[in-house]
Structures are given as C-alpha cells and as structure tokens.
C-alpha positions in Angstrom: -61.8 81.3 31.1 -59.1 80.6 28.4 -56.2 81.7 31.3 -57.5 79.5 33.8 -57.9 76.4 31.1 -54.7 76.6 30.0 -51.9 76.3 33.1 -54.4 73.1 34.2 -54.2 72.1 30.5 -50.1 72.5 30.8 -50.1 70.4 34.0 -52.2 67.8 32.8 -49.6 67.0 29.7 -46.6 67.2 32.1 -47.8 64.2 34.1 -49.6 62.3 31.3 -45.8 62.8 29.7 -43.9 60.3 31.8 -46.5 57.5 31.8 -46.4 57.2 28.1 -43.0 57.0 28.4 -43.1 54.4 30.8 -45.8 52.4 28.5 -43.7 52.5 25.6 -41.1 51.1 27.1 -42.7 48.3 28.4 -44.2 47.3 25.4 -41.1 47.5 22.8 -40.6 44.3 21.9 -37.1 42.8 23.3 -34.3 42.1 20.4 -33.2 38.4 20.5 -29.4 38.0 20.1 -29.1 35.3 17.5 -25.5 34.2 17.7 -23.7 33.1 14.8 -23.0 29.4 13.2 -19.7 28.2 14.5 -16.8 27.9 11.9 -16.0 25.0 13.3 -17.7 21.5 13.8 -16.9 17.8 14.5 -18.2 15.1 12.5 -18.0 11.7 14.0 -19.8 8.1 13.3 -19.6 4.5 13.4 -21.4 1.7 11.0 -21.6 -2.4 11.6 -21.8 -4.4 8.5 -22.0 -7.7 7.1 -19.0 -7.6 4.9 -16.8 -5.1 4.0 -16.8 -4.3 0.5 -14.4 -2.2 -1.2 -14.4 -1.3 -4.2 -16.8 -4.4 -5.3 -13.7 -7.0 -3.3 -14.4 -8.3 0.1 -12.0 -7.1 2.6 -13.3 -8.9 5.3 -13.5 -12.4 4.0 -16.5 -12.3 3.4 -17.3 -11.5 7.2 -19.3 -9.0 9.0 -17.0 -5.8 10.4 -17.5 -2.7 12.4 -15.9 0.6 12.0 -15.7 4.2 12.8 -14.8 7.7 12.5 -14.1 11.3 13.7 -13.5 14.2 11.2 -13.1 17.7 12.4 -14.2 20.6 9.7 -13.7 24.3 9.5 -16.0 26.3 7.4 -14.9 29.7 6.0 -17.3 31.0 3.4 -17.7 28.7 0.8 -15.1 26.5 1.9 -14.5 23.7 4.3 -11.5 22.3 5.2 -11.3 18.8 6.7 -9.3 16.0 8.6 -10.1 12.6 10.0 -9.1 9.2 11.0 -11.6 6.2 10.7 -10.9 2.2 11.4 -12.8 -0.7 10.2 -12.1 -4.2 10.9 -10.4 -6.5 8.1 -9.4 -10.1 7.3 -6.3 -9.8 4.8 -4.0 -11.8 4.0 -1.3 -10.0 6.0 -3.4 -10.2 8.7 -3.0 -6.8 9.7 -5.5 -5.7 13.0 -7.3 -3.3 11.1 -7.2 -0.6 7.8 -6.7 2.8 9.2 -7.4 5.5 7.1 -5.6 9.0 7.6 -7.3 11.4 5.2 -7.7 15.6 4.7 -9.3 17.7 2.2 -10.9 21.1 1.2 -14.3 21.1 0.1 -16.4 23.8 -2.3 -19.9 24.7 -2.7 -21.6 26.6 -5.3 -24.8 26.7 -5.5 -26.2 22.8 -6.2 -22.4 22.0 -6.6 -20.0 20.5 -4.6 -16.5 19.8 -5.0 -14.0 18.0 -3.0 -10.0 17.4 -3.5 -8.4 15.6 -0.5 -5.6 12.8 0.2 -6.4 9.9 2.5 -3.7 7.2 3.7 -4.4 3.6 4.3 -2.3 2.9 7.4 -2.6 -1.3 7.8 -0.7 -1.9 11.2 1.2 -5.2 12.2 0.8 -6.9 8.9 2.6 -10.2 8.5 4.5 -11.5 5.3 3.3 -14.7 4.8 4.6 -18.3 3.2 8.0 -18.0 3.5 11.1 -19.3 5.9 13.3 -15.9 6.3 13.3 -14.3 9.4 11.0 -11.8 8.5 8.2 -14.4 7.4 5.4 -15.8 9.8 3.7 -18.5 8.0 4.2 -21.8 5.3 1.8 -22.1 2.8 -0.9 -25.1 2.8 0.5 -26.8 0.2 3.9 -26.9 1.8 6.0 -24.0 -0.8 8.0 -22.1 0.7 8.2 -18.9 -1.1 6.7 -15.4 -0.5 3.4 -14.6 -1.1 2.1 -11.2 0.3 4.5 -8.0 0.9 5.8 -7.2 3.7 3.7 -4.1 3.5 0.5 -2.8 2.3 0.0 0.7 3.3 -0.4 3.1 0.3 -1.8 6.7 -0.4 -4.4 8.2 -3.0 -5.7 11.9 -3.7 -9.1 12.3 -4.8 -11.1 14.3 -6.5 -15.3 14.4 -6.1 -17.8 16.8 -7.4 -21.8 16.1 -5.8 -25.0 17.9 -7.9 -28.3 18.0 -5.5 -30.3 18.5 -8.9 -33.7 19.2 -6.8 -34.8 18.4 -3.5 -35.1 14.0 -4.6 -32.4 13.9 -7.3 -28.2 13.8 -6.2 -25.7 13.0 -8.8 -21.9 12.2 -8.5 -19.0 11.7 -10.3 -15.2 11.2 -8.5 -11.8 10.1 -9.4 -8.7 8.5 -7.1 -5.5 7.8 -8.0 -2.6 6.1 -6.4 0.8 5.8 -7.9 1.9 2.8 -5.9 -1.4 0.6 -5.2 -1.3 -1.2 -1.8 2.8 -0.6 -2.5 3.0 -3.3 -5.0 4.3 -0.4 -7.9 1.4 -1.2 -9.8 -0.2 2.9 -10.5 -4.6 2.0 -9.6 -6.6 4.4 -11.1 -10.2 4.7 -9.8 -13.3 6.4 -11.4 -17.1 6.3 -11.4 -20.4 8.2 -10.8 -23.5 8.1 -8.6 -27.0 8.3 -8.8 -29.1 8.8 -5.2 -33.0 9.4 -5.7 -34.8 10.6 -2.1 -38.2 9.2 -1.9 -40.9 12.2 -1.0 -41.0 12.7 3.1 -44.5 11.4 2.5 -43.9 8.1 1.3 -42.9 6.5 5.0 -44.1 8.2 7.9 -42.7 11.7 8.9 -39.8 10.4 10.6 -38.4 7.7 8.1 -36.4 8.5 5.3 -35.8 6.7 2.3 -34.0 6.7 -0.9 -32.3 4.4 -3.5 -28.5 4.7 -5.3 -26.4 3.2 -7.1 -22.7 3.2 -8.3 -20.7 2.4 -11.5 -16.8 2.9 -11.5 -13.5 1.4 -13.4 -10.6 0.4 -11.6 -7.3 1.0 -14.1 -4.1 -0.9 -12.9 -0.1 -0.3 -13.9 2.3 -2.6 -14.2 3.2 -4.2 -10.6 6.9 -4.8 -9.6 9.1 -8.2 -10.3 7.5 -9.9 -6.9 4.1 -10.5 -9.0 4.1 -13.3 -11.3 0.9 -12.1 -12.9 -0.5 -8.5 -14.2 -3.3 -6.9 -12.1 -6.6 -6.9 -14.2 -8.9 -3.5 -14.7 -12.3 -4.3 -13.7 -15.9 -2.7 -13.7 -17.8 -2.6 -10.0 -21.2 -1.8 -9.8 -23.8 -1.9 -6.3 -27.8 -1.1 -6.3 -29.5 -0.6 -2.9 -32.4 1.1 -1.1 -31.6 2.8 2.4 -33.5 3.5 5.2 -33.0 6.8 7.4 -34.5 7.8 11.0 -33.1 10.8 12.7 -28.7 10.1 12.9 -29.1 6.0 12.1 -29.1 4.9 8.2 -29.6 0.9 7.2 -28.4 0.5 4.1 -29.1 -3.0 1.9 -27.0 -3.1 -1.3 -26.5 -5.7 -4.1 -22.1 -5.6 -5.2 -20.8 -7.1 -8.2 -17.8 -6.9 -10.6 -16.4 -8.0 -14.2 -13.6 -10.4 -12.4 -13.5 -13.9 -12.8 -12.7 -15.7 -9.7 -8.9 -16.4 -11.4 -8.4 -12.7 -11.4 -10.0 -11.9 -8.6 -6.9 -14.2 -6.9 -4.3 -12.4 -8.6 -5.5 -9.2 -7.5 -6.5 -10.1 -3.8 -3.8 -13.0 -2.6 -6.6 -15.0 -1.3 -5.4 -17.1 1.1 -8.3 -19.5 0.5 -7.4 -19.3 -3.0 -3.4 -20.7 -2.7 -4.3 -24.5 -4.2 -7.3 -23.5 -6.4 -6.1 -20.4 -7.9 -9.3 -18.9 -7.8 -11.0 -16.4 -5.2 -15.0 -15.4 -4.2 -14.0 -12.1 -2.6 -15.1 -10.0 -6.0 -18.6 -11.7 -7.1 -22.3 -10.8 -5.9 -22.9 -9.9 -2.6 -25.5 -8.6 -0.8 -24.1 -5.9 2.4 -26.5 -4.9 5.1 -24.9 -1.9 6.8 -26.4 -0.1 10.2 -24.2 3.3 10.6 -25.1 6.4 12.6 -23.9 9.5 11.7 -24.0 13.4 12.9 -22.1 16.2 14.2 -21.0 18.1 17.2 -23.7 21.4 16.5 -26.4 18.6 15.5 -26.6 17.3 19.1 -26.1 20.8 21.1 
C-alpha cells in the first residue's frame, strides 16, 4: 500500500504547488511609490487693506491700499533659500506709483527655531521732487515757497536679521533687527528692532475650519544724522500694534490697533507730509485701527 500511496501523494504536491504560488501572489499587498517633497516651491499672495501702515506711519495717507507678492524658495535640508518681489499701493509725497520691494534671503530651522538673514530693496518708481522751480521739480508749495521739499529719490536698501520660536503648538515668539545705512537715501543710518508675541487660540474655540489667534508687536526705530537738505534731525520712536486675526483655509482678516511715541511735529519732520506744509504737524504716526483681508499659499498647497 505505502508504494502506491506515495507516487499519488508526489503528484498531488506538484499541482497543489503552482496554485499557492499563484495565491500568494495575488494577495501580496502592492508597494505604493510615495514620491518625494519637491525642493522647490512658489509662494505667492495678495492682501487689501485699509491703510498701509509701516512701521507705526501711514504710507497711504491714511487710505485703504492693495498689494501683492510672489516669492520662489528652495529647500535643501535645513535651509531655504528665497527671492521675491511684492507691490503695494502708496500715497507719498513724491508721489511715486507704488513701493516695490526687491528682497532675498536664506532661512534656518532647528528644531522650534527659525532664523532668517536676507536684504530687501524698496524700489519707489516715478517719484516727483516737489516745491520747487528748477527743471527737475514738478510742483509749488501751497503757501507759495519755492524751495525743495522732498528728494529727488527715495529708494533705499536694508538687510535683516529675524529669529521665530513656535514655543508649543499656541505660543510663537519673535525677535528681528533691520538696518539701513542710508534711510529712504536721505544719509540719515535707520536702525530697526523689536519682538513679537502670536498666541493660537485651540482649533476648538471656532468651529473646525476657523482659525484664530492674537499678536502683538513692540520695536524702536534708531535714526543717524540726515544730510544738509534737512533742516531738522529725524526723531527715534517706539511703535507698537495689538490685534486678533481670523484664518479660514488660504484667507487671513487681520484687525489691529497701531500707535507710536511721535508727536504730530515729529511725525512731519520724519514723513514730509504734504498736508502738513502750513501746520507743521502730521496724523500719519498716531492710532489707527487697520483691517487687512490677505490670502496666502504656495504652489505644492494647491496641487
């Protein structure tokens, strides 16, 4: 019996052998390709407001603005390098169409930290010298002197440095410095310095897809001594702002209370005021209260 059992037994196993095979390769479970982050990414935005305020002065007459910006970013390990070009409407007293700002940078993180060193331009095209009679002048003054009161030109450059600390998942604090060694070209060095405080709300507090949080700022403005054209020194002054914001998906609303230390004297010397020619004196750097709508995301968000 054993002989005959076992060349059935043989034959059995050598057709049961190719349908496990076949089973088991069904039933292995495919290997999803996951394909890696890009290095590189595009962030772009755009932001209406009610004034433009900056640095705690009004640079839109106290006026409501619009802007934008587009800021390509390469990542390599820790690092990010950066360029971009942004535009937001102004009403200066050179009149120029707009403040363009030309600016690059390399960013850091470690860990909770971030750091940031960059250089932006402020590119202010077609400005216009104004009150006085040579040929380079456009305007008279109101009061009928004929003398210059604004340069010819504004356009300046800074570099920066700005370190961010997300504490824990509701707390982000921030401290940054900018320096200039010819302020809006007037020969004046402005030095720039501050910190931030941002607290997240829990994603409870609003429903699931609204976001909100509250910040505030506190900086000094240091200034040199300007060149012969100025009749009076630039003042240093404290700036301050307090607001709560309001996120859903790529669109922020920001409200936010600005205020400085300048008295509406200094705030004309530093500004040149047009409004401020026969008075001497200047609103652009007292309270305010900014609304700001500004959406904001990047090229691998919206793939």
């Amino acid at each position: 019996m054993l002989t005959k059992v076992a060349p059935l037994a043989v034959a059995a196993a050598l057709f049961a052998a190719p349908a496990s095979a076949a089973d088991l390769y069904v039933k292995a479970p495919k290997v999803a390709v996951v394909e890696a982050p890009s290095q590189f990414d595009i962030a772009f935005g755009a932001l209406v407001q009610s004034d433009y305020n900056f640095r705690g002065i009004s640079q839109s007459d106290r006026g409501a603005g619009v802007g934008a910006y587009f800021e390509p970013r390469y990542k390599f390990g820790n690092f990010e390098a950066y360029v971009g070009i942004g535009g937001l409407s102004t009403a200066l007293p050179t009149q120029p169409t707009a403040e363009i700002d030309l600016y690059g940078g390399l960013r850091y993180t470690w860990g909770a930290l971030t750091f940031d060193v960059g250089g932006i331009y402020y590119y202010y095209p077609r400005e216009k010298q104004q009150f006085c009679i040579d040929a380079g002048c456009t305007g008279v003054s109101s009061n009928g002197a004929f003398a210059p009161f604004t340069l010819r030109d504004t356009d300046f450059a800074e570099v920066y440095g700005k370190v961010n600390w997300t504490v824990n998942d509701w707390l982000g604090l921030g401290a940054y410095v900018y320096h200039s060694p010819d302020w809006l070209n007037t020969g004046a060095s402005g030095t720039y310095a501050g910190g931030t405080v941002k607290i997240t709300a829990p994603s409870t507090f609003l429903p699931s897809s609204i976001g909100t949080y509250v910040s505030a700022e506190v900086a000094h403005y240091w200034f040199g001594t300007p060149s012969a054209f100025f009749t009076l020194p630039f003042v240093d002054y404290t700036y301050w702002n307090a607001g709560i914001g309001f996120t859903y998906k790529a669109l922020t609303l920001d409200l936010r209370y600005h205020d400085t230390d300048l008295s509406r004297g200094e705030c004309f010397a530093l500004t040149g005021d047009p409004r401020g020619v026969v008075s001497g004196q200047s609103r652009w750097c007292g309270q305010s209260f900014v609304a700001k709508l500004s959406v904001d995301t990047t090229l691998s968000a919206i793939k």
